[in-house]
Structure formats: structure tokens, C-alpha cells
N, C-alpha and C positions, 0 to 999 in steps of 0.2 A: 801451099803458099810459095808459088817462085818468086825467088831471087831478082829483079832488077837493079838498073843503074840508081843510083841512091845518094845524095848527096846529106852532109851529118853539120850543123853548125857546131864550130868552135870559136873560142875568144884569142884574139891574137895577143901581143905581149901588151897594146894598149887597151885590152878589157871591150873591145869592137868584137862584134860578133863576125865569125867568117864561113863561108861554105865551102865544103871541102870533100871532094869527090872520095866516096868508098868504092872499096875491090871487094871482091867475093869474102876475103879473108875477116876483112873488114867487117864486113857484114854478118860474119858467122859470130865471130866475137861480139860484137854489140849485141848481137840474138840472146848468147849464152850467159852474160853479163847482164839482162836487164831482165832475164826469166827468174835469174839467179836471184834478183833484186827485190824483186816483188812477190819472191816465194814460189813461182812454179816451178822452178825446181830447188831442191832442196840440197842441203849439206849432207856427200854422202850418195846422191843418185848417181845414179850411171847414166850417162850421155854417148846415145848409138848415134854412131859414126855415118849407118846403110840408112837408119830413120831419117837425120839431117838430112839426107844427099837426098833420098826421097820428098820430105818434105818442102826443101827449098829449089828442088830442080835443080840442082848443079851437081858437079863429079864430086868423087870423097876426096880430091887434093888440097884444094880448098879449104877443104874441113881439117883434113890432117895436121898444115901448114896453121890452124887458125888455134888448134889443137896443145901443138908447139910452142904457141908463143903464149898460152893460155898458164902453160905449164911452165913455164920461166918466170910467172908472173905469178904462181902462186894460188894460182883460180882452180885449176883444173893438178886431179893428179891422173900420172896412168901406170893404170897396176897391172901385175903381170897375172894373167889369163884373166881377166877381170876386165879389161879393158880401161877410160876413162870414165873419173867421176866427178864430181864437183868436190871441191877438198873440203871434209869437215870444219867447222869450228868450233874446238873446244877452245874451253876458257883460256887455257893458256898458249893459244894459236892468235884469239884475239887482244890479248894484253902484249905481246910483242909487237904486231903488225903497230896497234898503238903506242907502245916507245919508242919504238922506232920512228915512227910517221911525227911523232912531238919533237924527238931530236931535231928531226930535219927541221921543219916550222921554226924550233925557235933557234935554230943557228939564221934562218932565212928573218925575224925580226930581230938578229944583232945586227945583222948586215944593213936593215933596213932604220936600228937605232942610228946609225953614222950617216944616213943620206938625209939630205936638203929636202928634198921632191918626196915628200910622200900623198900630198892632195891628189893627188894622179891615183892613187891605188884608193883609198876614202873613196875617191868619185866610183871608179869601178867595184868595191866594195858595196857601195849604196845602189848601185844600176841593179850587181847582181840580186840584191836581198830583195828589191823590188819584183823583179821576175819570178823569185823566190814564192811572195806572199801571191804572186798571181795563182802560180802552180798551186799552192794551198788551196787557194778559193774552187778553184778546178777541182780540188782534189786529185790531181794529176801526181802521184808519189813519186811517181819515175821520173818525171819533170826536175821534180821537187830535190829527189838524193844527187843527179845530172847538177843540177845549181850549185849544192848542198859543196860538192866533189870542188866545183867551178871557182865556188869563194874562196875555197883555201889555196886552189891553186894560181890563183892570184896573186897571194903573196909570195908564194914561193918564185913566180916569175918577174913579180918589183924587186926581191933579190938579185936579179939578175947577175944569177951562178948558173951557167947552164949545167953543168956536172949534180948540182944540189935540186934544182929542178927534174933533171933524169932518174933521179933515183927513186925522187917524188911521184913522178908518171909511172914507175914501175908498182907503187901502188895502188896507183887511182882505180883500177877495176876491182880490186877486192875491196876498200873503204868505199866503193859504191853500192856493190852487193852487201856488206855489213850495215849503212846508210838506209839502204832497203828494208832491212830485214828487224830494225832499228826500229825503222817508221810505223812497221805493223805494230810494236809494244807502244808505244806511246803518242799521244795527240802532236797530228803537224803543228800543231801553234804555238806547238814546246819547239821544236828544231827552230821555226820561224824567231821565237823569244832568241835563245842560243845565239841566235848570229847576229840579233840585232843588237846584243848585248855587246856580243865580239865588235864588231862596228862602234858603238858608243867609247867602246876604248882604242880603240882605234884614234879615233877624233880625238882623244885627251893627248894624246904622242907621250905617255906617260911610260916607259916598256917595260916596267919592272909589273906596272899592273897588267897590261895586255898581256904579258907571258903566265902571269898568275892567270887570269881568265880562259886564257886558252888551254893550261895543263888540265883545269877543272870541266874545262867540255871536251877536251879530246880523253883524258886519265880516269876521269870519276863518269860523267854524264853516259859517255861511251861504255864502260865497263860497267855499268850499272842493268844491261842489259841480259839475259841468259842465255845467249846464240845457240846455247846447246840443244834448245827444245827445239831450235829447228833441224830436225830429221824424224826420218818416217825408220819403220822395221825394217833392215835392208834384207832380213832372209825368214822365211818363212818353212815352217813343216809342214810336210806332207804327212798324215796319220795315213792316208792309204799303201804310202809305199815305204816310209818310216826315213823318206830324207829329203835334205836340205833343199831346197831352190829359190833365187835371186828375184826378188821382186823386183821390176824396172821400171821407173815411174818415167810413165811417158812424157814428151816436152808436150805442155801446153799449149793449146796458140794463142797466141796476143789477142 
């Protein structure tokens, strides 16, 4: 599968969708982030570096640089003679990235308790969930967690804190891959419920409940999951020669 010019829709700070030219880098990341998502590959595999370069027709710098930023973000770890892997999730890998990720949200609805304009985010809020239930009908998950990702960071951009926003983005590919992985335990129509729910308090401008609503689907709904079943045996024995060696599950294709 090589590599071309590639162009990725995003939502600008008025919830407009926009298209937006990717790099190679780019593009390697969205690969590993949405395999990651939909479970081929797993928490814990190893991701070759010579496989990618082969697979997608391009050089390993690419990959390396895509690698890097993969690894600042929390997606990817790299171990020494071991190479990269996709970073496990234990349970209590996943209950941080979620306190964390709830702080930020609900400093971004104080900010948003004090402003006039909030119909502006409702609208965009209601566009998103629509696209939302499209991707359901599809059964498109990848669509769907991509949306899922979209609606929240919505809010955090009506905040309009760029600093509080940043730090928000430096999540968004691990709570997509969790979002993913999320989707295989339970029916889309629950995630779909979830945000319409979040939405309906939204429209009350009530924030004492919308903060309660949200702690219970980001704190309880979120950790109610067991991310740990997702990984495979990372090493296996050899009874013939009496040792160890690395199973590597290869990347799937889309």
C-alpha cells in the first residue's frame, strides 16, 4: 500500500469542517492510531520500522520522525533492543490519561460557565452527534471514535485557551485508540446515547449538572471497560530449543 498525497478533514475553531493536506509523517501516524483503534494492532505489539517503510513505499525517516512524536504522545513506547511498541494499557495507565483528560474538560466548562455565546458550541455539538449516528448506521467505528474525539474537542476549543486546548491535543490519539477499543466492548448506540445525553445538558446551561454528566462518562462509563484483555502473548517457547522468542504481530491492512 504506498503512500500518496492525502488530504485528512478537520473542524476549525467554528466546528466547519476543513481539509487539510498530510506529510508522510502524518500519515504514518494516522495509520498507527486508527489500527491501534480498531484492534489490529494491539497494546504491547511491536511496530517494524523496515515492515512500514516496505508496506507504505516510503524511506524509514518518515517513520522514525512519526515514531517520535508517537512517543511524546504516549501512543507508542521505544524499548531498548526491543525496538517500538504500541504502549500497554493497564488499568491504571487508563484511569490517569482519564483524570487528567476530565481536569482539562472541566476547567474548559468553567471557562465556558462565564461566556454569553455558548449556542455556537450546542450548534456544533448537535452537527457533530449527527455525523456521529451517521457513522453508527455505517457501522463505520473509526468514523465513529474520529467524531467521538471531535465532540469533545469542541469544547475545549469554545474555551478558547489555546494552552488548555494543547495539552488536550496531546491526548487525542491515545483517547481515540481507547475510544476504539471501547467500541469493540459495547454496542455503538451506547457511545451514540452518551453524547446525546451530554448534548441535552449542554442545552440546559445548567454546569453544575453537565460537569456531573460528564465526570460519569468520562470517570465511570470510560473505566468500566478492561483494556487490559486487549493484548495477545508477547513471547512464546520454543520446546525444541528450550527458548524464548518475540511474537510480532504483523500490522494488518485496512
Amino acid at each position: 500500500m504506498a503512500v500518496q498525497a492525502t488530504l485528512r478533514q478537520s473542524r476549525g475553531p467554528d466546528g466547519m469542517g476543513r481539509l487539510q493536506a498530510l506529510t508522510y509523517v502524518d500519515q504514518v501516524i494516522d495509520l498507527i492510531v486508527s489500527r491501534a483503534a480498531l484492534g489490529k494492532i494491539l497494546p504491547g505489539d511491536r511496530i517494524n520500522e523496515l515492515d512500514l517503510s516496505h508496506e507504505l513505499g516510503i524511506s524509514r525517516a518518515p517513520i522514525r520522525e512519526a515514531f517520535r512524536s508517537l512517543v511524546v504522545q504516549g501512543v507508542v513506547e521505544s524499548v531498548a533492543y526491543q525496538g517500538v511498541r504500541l504502549s500497554p494499557l493497564s488499568a491504571l495507565r487508563v484511569r490517569q490519561v482519564n483524570e487528567v483528560r476530565f481536569e482539562l474538560e472541566k476547567l474548559a466548562l468553567r471557562t465556558l460557565a462565564e461566556s454569553q455565546h455558548i449556542d455556537a458550541l450546542i450548534k456544533t455539538l448537535g452537527d457533530i452527534l449527527e455525523d456521529m449516528k451517521a457513522a453508527a448506521r455505517k457501522e463505520d467505528t473509526l468514523a465513529l471514535v474520529t467524531l467521538d474525539a471531535d465532540f469533545h474537542e469542541a469544547t475545549m476549543r469554545a474555551a478558547d485557551n489555546p494552552v488548555l486546548l494543547r495539552f488536550w491535543q496531546m491526548l487525542r490519539p491515545q483517547l481515540i485508540i481507547m475510544f476504539g477499543l471501547a467500541a469493540l466492548k459495547k454496542p455503538l448506540r451506547k457511545i451514540l446515547d452518551e453524547h446525546r445525553n451530554l448534548l441535552a445538558q449542554f442545552a440546559t446551561q445548567k454546569w453544575k449538572g453537565i460537569e456531573a454528566t460528564l465526570s460519569e462518562h468520562i470517570l465511570a462509563d470510560n473505566l468500566s471497560i478492561d483494556f487490559e484483555s486487549f493484548k495477545r502473548p508477547a513471547v512464546a517457547t520454543s520446546k525444541r530449543k528450550g527458548k524464548a522468542r518475540a511474537i510480532k504481530a504483523p500490522l494488518a491492512a485496512e
